[in-house]
N, C-alpha and C positions, 0 to 999 in steps of 0.2 A: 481483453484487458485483465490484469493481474497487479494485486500488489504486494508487496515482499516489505518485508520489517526485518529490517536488522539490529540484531539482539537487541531486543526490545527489554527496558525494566520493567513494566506497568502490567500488570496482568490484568487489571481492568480497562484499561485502553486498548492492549492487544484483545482481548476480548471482543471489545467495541467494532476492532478494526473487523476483525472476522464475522461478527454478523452482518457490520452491511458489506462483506465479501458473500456471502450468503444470500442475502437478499436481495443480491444486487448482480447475483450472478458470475460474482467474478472470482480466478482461483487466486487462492492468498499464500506465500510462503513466508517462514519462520527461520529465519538465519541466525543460528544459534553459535554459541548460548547464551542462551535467555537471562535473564537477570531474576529468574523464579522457575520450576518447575513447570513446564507447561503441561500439567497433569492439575495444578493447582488448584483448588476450588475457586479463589475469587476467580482466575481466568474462566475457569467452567461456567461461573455466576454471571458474570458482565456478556458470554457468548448464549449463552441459556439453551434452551432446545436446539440453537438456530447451526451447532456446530454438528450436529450429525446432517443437515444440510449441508455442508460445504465440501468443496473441492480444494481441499489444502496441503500440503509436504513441507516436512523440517528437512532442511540442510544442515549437519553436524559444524558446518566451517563457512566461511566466506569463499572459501575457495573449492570449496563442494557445489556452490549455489551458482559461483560465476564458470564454473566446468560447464553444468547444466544447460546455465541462460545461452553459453558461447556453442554448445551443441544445438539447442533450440535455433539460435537466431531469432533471440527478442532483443529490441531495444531496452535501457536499460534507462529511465527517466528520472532522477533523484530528487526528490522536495528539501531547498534548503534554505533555510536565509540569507545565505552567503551566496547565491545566483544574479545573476545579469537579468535572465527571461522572466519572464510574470509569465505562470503558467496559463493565462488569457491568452495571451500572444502564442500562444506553443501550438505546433499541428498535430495531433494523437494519430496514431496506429492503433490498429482493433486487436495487435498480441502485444502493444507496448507493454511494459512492467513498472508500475510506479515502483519506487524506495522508499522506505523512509525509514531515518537514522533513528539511534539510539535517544530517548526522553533527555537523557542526562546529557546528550555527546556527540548526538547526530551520527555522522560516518569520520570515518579516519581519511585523512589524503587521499591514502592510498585507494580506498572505495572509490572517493568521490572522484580522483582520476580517470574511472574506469568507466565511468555513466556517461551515455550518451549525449546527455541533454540534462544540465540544472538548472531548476523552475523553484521561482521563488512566489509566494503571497505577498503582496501587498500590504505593510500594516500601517501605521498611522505612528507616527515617528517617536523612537524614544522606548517604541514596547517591541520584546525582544522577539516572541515567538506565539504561534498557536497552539492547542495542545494537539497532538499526533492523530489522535481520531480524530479531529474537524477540519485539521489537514490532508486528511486521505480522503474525509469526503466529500471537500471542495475537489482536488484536482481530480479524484473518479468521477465524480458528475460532468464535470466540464468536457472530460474525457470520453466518457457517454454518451455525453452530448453528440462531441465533433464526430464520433464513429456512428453513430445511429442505430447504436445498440440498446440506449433506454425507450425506444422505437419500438423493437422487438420486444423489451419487458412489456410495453403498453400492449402490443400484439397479443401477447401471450395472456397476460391479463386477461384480456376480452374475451377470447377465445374458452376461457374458463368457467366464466360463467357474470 
């Protein structure tokens, strides 16, 4: 499991995202550019120790990321409000790759064109959105879940002490 941000503004949210990619084991990519340096202190501050843990890579462009994902063969999962699916209802793949758009702006058409599958959250009528880390770590646990890879975290856990 993997989840990718595209140009993301928040350097404290992107942050956020990338420790529980970190913690959680999963690799994260940065589809740039950013709306901040991603050398940034608050981004450093909001990731804190947990980013020399991770397994993560910037893409210069959107179309550097989607060369990539089309070489890979990952599906490509987009979280938006503007979706049909409740990411509930969704069945995960263990190399799927969550998205999630821009703070300010989500994805352009043309992204969201390209995504395999749009999953939306559920909210409670009238409010518009979640904020982007609590979206990535609703649909990666769910996600976890279905593939039986927070199974494995537990595993390893144990095994540790």
């Amino acid at each position: 499991m993997q989840i990718a941000l595209y140009q993301p503004d928040i350097p404290q949210n992107t942050g956020t995202i990338l420790r529980l990619c970190a913690c959680l084991g999963l690799a994260a990519h940065i589809i740039e550019p950013a709306g901040f340096p991603v050398s940034d202190r608050q981004f450093r501050r909001a990731g804190m120790d947990y980013l020399d843990q991770l397994n993560w890579r910037r893409h210069d462009s959107w179309s550097a990321f989607e060369a990539w994902r089309s070489a890979e063969g990952h599906r490509l999962l987009l979280l938006t409000t503007r979706a049909a699916t409740c990411y509930l209802d969704f069945s995960y793949g263990p190399d799927d790759i969550l998205l999630l758009g821009r703070e300010s702006a989500g994805v352009p058409d043309g992204v969201a064109a390209v995504a395999d599958a749009r999953l939306r959250i559920p909210l409670q009528p009238g409010l518009r959105s979640l904020n982007v880390a609590m979206a990535a770590a609703m649909a990666a646990g769910e996600a976890l879940r279905q593939t039986g890879q927070f199974v494995q975290l537990q595993s390893a856990q144990g095994a540790e002490g």
